[in-house]
C-alpha positions as CSV (number, residue, x, y, z in Angstrom):
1,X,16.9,-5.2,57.5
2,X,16.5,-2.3,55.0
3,X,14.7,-2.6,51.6
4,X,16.3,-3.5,49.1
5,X,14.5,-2.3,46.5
6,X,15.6,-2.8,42.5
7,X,15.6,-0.9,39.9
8,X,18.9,0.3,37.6
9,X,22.3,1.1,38.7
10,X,22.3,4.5,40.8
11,X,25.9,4.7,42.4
12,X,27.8,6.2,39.3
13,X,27.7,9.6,37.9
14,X,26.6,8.5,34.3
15,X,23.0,7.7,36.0
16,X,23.0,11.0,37.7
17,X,24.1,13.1,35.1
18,X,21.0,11.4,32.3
19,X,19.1,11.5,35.0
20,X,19.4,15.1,35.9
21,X,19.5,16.3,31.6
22,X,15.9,14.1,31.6
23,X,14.4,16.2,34.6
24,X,15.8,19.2,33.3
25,X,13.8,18.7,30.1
26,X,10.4,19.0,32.4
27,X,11.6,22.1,34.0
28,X,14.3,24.8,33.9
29,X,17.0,25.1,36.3
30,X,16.2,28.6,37.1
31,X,12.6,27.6,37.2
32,X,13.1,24.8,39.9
33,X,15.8,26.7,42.3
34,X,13.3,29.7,42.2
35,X,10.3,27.5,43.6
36,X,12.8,26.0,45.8
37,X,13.1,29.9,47.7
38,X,9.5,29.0,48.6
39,X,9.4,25.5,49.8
40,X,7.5,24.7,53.1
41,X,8.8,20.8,53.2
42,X,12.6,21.2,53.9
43,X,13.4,24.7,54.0
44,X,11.4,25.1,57.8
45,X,13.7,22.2,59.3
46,X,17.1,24.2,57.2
47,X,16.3,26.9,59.2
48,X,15.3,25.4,62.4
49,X,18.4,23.2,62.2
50,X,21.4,24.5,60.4
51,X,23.6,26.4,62.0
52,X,24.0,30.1,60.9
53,X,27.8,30.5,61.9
54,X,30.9,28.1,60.2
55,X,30.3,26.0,56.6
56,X,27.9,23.7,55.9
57,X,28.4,20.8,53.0
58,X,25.3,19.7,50.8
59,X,27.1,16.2,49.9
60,X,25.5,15.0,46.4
61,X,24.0,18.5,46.0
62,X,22.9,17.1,41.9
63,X,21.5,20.3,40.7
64,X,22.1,22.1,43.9
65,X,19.0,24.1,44.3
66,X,19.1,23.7,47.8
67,X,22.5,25.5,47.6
68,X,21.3,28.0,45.6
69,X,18.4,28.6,48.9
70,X,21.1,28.4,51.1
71,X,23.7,30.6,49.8
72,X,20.1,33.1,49.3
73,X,19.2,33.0,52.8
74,X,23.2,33.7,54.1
75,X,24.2,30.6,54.9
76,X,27.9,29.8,54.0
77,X,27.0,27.0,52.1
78,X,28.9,24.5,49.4
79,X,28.0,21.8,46.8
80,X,29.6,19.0,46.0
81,X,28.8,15.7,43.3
82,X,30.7,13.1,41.7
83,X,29.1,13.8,38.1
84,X,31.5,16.5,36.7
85,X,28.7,17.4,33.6
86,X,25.8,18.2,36.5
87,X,28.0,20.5,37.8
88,X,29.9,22.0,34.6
89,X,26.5,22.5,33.7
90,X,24.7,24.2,37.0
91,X,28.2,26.3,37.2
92,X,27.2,27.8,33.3
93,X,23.9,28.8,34.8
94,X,25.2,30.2,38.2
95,X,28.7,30.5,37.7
96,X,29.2,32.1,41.5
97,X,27.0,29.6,42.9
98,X,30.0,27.5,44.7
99,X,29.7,23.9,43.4
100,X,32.4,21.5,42.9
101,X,33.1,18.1,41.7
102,X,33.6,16.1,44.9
103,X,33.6,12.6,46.3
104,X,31.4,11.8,49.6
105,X,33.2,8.8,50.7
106,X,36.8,10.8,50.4
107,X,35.8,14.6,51.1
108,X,38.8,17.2,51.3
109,X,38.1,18.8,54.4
110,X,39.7,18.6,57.4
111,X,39.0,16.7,60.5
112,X,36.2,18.7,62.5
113,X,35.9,22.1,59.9
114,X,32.6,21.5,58.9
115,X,29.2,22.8,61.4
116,X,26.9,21.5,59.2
117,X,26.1,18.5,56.7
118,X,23.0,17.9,54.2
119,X,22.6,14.9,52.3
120,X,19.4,14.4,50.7
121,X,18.9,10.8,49.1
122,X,22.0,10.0,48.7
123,X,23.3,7.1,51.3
124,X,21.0,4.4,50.5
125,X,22.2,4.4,47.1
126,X,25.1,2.2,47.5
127,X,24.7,-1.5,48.3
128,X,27.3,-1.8,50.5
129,X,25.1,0.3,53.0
130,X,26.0,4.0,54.4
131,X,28.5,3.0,56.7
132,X,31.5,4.5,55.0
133,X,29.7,7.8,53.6
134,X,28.0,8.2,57.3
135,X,31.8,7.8,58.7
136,X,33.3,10.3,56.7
137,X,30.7,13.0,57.5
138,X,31.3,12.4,60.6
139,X,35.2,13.0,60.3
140,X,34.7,16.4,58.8
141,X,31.6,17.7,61.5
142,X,32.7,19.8,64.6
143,X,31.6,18.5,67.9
144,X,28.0,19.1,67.7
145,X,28.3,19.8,64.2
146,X,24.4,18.6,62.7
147,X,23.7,16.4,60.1
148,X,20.3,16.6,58.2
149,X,20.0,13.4,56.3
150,X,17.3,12.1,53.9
151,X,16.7,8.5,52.8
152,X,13.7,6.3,50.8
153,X,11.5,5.2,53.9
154,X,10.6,1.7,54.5
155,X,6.9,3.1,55.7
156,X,4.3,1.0,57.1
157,X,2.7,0.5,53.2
158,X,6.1,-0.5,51.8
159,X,6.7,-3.4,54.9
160,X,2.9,-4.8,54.2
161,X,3.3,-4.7,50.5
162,X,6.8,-6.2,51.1
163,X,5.7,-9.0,53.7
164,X,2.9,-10.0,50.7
165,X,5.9,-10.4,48.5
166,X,5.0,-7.8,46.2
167,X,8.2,-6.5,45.0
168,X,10.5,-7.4,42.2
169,X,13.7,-8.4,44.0
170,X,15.6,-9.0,40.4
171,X,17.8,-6.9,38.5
172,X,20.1,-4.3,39.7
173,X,20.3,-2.9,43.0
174,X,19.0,0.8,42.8
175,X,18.2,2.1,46.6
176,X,17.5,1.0,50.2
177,X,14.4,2.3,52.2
178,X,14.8,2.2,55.7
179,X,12.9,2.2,58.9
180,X,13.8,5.0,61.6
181,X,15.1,2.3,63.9
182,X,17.3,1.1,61.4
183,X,18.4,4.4,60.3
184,X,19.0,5.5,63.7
185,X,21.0,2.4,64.6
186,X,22.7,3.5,61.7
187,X,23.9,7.1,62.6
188,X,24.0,5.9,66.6
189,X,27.1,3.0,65.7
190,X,29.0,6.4,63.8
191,X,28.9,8.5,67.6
192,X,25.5,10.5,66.4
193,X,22.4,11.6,68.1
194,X,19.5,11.7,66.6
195,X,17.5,15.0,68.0
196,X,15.0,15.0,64.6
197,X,13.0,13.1,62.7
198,X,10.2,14.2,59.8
199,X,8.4,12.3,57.1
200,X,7.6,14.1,54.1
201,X,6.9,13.1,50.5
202,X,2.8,11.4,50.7
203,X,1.7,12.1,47.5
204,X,5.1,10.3,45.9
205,X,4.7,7.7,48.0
206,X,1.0,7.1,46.7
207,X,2.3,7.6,43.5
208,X,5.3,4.8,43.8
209,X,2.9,2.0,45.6
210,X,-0.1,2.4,44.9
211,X,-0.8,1.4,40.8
212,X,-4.6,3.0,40.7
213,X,-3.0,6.6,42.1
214,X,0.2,6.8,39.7
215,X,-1.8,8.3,36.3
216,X,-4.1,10.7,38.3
217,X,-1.5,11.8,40.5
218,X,1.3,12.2,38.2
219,X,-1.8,14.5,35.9
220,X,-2.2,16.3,39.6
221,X,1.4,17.0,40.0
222,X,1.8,18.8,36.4
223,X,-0.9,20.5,36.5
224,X,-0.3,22.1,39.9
225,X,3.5,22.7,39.0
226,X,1.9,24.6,35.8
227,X,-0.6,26.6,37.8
228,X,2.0,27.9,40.6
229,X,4.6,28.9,38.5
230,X,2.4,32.4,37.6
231,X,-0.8,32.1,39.6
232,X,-1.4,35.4,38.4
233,X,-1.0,34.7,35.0
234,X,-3.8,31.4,35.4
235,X,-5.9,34.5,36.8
236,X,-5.8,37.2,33.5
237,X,-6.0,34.0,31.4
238,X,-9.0,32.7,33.3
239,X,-11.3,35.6,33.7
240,X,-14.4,34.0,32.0
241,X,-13.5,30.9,33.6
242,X,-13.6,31.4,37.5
243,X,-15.0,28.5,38.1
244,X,-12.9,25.9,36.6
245,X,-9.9,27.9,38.1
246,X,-11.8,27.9,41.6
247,X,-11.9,24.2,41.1
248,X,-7.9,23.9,40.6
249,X,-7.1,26.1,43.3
250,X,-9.1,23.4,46.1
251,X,-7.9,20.9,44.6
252,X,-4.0,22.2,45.2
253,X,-5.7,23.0,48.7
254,X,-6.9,19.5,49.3
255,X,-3.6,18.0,48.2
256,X,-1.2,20.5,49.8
257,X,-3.1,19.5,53.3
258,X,-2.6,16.3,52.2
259,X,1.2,16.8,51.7
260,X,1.8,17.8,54.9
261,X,-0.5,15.7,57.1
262,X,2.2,14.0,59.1
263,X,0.0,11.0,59.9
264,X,0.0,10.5,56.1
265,X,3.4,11.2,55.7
266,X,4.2,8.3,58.5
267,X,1.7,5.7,57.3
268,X,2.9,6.1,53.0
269,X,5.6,9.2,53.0
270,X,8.5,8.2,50.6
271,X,11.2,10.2,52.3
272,X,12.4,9.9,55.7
273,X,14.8,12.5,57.6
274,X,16.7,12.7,60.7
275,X,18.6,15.1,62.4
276,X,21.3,14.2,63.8
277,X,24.5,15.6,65.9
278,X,27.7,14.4,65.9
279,X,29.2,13.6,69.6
280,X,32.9,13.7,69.8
């Protein structure tokens, strides 16, 4: 079975849209599409995956930088999410940028009209499982149309520390994590294939289960967001200080490696992802 894992309320789109105005507080939407342009997690398996030709859907698209990416690198892409103030507000940033208020279970697209599908921690949000949203997709995808889909992973860390009974199962439902079998099984019973699968997200998961690495990897995490966004400016400002910024850069080094170790990623990753098509 999937873990259930507690937290508050995450299926309606007043969580979304505070939680979205709270991250935006840390760092500006233009800021956080732009570094998107040069991610080496998700944009890789886009690429690889996503088909160049027909429209693709990001469903729950939140802030929609991966739209923004998209619709950058040619793709004929759209955005849709159920919390109307995320997306008044992403259109008064990028008012081209095609987002729309939209419902995943009930989208308005014709049978078959869609060659590609992203969803990207979304599905595990609802407690009645992902049958329903994982049916719908389906609906809309061509035969052979592909469906990249993110979800929490129930990794090998999370089933020891949940076998040892070491999660708070009280309070309100917030997410599932899943297991690739389960997931699979998941996407199988809708008339999918899986052809994919990647773990990604270590240092999260660190973060999340792990108490002694939350402080110093939350520190980590700021202070590398604040040195990429202008390594050249950390370079004039540090002229006299070549050392200490020496120090920085292997330490971004060290924990970029570790980012994308895939054995790491499988043994504590927080995010699982499968690719999937749809056989009709």
């Amino acid at each position: 079975m999937p873990l259930k894992m507690y937290h508050r309320k995450s299926d309606s789109p007043e969580f979304w849209e505070t939680h979205w105005k709270k991250f935006l507080k840390e760092v500006s939407l233009e800021e956080y599409c732009s570094a998107h342009m040069q991610n080496k997690t998700l944009l890789p398996i886009f690429e690889k995956h996503l088909p160049k030709e027909g429209k693709l859907i990001e469903g729950g698209c939140g802030i929609a930088p991966w739209v923004y990416v998209l619709q950058k690198k040619g793709y004929d892409i759209e955005g849709i999410d159920f919390a109307e103030d995320t997306i008044n507000f992403v259109k008064s940033k990028y008012p081209d940028l095609p987002v729309r208020v939209g419902n995943v279970f009930n989208l308005d697209y014709p049978n078959g009209s869609v060659r590609g599908y992203i969803s990207l921690g979304v599905i595990e949000h609802f407690e009645e499982g992902p049958q329903e949203i994982l049916k719908e997709i389906y609906r809309v995808l061509t035969n052979g149309g592909v469906l990249i889909c993110s979800v929490p992973y129930f990794n090998p860390l999370r089933r020891i520390k949940n076998k040892l009974g070491m999660y708070n199962h009280k309070g309100h439902f917030h997410q599932y994590a899943f297991t690739p079998r389960e997931l699979e099984d998941y996407l199988n019973k809708i008339g999918f294939e899986v052809v994919d699968v990647y773990y990604y997200g270590s240092i999260k998961g660190l973060k999340d289960e792990i108490i002694m690495f939350k402080l110093p990897l939350t520190f980590l995490g700021k202070k590398i967001v604040n040195i990429n966004r202008n390594i050249e400016g950390v370079r004039m400002k540090a002229q006299n200080t070549s050392i200490k910024t020496d120090l920085w850069r292997n330490i971004i080094w060290i924990l970029r490696r570790l980012y994308f170790s895939q054995t790491l990623c499988y043994s504590v990753g927080h995010m699982l992802m499968m690719v999937a098509r749809a056989k009709k």
